[in-house]
C-alpha positions in Angstrom: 96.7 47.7 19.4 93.1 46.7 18.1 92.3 44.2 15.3 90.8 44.6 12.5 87.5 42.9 14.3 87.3 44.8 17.3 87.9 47.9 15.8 85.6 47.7 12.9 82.5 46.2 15.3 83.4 48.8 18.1 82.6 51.2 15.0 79.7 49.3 14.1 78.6 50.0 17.5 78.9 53.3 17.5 77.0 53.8 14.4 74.2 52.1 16.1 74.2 54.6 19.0 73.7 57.4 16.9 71.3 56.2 14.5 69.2 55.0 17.9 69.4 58.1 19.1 68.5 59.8 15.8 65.4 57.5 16.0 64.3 58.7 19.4 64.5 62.2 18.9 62.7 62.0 15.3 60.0 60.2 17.3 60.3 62.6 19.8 59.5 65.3 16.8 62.7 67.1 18.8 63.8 67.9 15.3 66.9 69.9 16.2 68.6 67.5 18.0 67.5 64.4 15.3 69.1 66.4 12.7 72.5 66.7 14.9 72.4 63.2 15.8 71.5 62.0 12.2 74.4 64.0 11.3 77.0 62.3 13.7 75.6 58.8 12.4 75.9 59.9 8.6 79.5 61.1 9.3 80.6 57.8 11.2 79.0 55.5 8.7 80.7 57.4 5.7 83.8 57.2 7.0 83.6 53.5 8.2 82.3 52.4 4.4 85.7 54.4 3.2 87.4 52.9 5.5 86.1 49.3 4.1 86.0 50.2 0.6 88.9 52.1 0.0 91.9 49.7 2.2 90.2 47.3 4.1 88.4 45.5 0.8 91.2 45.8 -1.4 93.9 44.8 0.7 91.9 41.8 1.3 90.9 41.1 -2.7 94.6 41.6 -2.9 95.8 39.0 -0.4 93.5 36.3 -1.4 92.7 36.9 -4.8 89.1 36.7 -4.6 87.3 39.8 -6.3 83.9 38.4 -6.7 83.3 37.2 -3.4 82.2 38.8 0.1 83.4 42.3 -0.5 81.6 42.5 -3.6 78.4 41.4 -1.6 79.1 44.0 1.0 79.9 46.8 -1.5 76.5 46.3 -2.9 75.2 46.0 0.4 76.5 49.3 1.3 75.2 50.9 -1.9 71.9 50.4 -0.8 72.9 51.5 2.4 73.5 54.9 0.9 70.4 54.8 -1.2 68.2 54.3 1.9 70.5 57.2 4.0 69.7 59.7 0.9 65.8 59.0 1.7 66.0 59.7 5.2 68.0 62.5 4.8 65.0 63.5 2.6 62.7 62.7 5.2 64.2 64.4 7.9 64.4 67.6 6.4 60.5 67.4 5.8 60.4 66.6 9.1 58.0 63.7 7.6 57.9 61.6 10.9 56.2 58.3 9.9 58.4 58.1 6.8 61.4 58.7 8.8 60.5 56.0 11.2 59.5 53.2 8.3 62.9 54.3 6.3 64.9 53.9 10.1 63.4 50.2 10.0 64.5 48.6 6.6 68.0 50.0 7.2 68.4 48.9 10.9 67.4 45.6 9.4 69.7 45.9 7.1 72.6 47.4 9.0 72.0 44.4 11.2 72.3 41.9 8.8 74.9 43.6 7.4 77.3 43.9 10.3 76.8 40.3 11.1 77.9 39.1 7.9 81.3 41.3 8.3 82.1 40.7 12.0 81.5 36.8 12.0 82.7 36.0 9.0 84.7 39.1 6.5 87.1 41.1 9.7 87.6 37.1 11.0 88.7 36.5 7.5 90.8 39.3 6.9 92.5 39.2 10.7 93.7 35.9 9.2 95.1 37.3 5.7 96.1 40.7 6.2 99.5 40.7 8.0 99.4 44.6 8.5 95.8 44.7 9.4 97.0 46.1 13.0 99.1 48.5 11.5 96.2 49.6 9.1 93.3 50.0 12.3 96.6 52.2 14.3 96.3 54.3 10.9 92.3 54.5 11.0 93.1 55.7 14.4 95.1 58.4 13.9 93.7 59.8 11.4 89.8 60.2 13.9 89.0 63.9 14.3 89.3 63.4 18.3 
């Protein structure tokens, strides 16, 4: 059985690999293979945000009643995620290289930042206040397209 932080950073991680290796073949201009690996990162980070916004968050808001606090900052965190994944999906189809490239920066900055706000201080948190957060990874788990 995982917790809820070594799950949710192991995904993290994985997110990072494919986004990397988007990065490498756009610089590469091997555009069949950046549009594949783009791809697997865009459908891993979708379904780690649901995952986040749509159990993880609430159940968390629900437990300690706080609403307004670091979810709230990570949900708008994540919609800017999204905005700057809709440009490079943009860019990528051009096949507009440099634009790719600059976009890939700001949002490995920002992934970065991000992911170290939720694994040192929101999945500590809500290991300590979710009683079923085991049981809710096991469920993120089954339902992975293997």
């Amino acid at each position: 059985m995982s917790s809820i932080p070594e799950y949710m950073t192991a995904k993290h991680r994985e997110c990072d690999e494919f986004f990397s290796e988007a990065e490498s073949a756009v610089a590469d201009k091997n555009w069949p293979l950046a549009l594949a690996k783009w791809q697997m990162f865009a459908s891993e980070l979708t379904e780690h945000l649901a995952q986040e916004e749509d159990v993880l968050f609430p159940q968390f808001e629900q437990a300690t009643g706080m609403t307004a606090g670091p979810t709230q900052v990570m949900r708008m965190e994540h919609q800017q995620m999204r905005a700057l994944v809709q440009s490079l999906d943009n860019a990528l189809a051009a096949k507009e290289k440099d634009e790719y490239l600059g976009l890939s920066e700001t949002l490995m900055v920002m992934m970065q930042q991000h992911n170290m706000k939720e694994e040192m201080m929101l999945y500590p948190m809500m290991a300590q206040h979710l009683s079923d957060g085991d049981q809710l990874i096991e469920g993120f788990k089954s339902s992975e397209v293997a």
